[in-house]
C-alpha positions in Angstrom: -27.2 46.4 127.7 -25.2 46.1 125.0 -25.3 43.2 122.3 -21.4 42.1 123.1 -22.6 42.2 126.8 -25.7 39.7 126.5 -24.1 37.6 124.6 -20.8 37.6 126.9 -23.7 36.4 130.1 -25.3 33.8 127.5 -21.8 32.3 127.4 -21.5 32.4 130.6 -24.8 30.9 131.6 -24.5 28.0 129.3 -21.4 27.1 130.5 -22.3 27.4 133.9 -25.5 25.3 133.5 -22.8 22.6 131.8 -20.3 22.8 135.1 -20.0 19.4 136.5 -21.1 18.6 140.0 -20.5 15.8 142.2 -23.2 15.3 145.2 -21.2 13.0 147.8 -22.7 11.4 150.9 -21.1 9.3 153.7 -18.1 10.4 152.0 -15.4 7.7 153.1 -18.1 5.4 154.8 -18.6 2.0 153.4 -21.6 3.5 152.7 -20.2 6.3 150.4 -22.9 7.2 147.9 -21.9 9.8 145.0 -23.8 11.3 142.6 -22.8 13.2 139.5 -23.9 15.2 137.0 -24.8 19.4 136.0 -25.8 21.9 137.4 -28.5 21.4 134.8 -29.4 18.0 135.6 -28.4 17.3 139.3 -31.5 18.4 140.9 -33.7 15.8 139.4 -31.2 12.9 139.5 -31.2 14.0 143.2 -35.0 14.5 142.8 -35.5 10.8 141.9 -33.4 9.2 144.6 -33.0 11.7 147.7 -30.0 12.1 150.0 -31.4 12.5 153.8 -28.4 13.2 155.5 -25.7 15.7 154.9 -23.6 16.0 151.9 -21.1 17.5 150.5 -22.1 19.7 147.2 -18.6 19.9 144.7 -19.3 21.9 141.2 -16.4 23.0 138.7 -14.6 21.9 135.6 -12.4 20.0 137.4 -14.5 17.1 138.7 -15.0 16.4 134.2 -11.4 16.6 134.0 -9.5 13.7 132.2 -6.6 15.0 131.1 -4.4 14.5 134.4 -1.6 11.8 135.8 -3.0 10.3 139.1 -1.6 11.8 142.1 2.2 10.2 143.2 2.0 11.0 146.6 1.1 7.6 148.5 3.3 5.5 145.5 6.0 3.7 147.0 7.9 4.3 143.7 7.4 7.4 143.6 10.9 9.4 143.6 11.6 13.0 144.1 14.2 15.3 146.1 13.7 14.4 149.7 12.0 11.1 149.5 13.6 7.5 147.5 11.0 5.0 146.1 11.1 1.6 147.2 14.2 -0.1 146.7 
């Protein structure tokens, strides 16, 4: 393998290992119970306490993201072509 190539999957690799993951269970339920962290470090923090039931598993970028506006779409004030805020 070429030198440009291993250190192209070393990239890779580190930056996968430092992708944010979110474990959630009883999503929506009183209940609710979310656990974050990398793919690195979610397996012991899982380890430590354990999930028993079904959950959902969400890993990418995105979940670290913190650069965004909050979603408009359930803001009464919110005002666009079709739809007036509140008055």
């Amino acid at each position: 393998m070429k030198s440009h190539l291993r250190s192209g999957c070393v990239c890779a690799l580190m930056c996968a290992i430092a992708c944010s993951v979110a474990v959630v269970a009883q999503a929506s339920w009183p209940e609710e119970r979310i656990v974050r962290g990398t793919l690195a470090d979610i397996g012991a923090k899982i380890a430590d306490d354990p999930i028993e039931r079904t959950a959902l598993i969400l890993v990418g970028r995105a979940l670290a993201a913190d650069d965004f506006r909050e979603s408009a779409l359930y803001d009464a004030d919110y005002r666009r072509r079709f739809r007036g805020g509140a008055a």
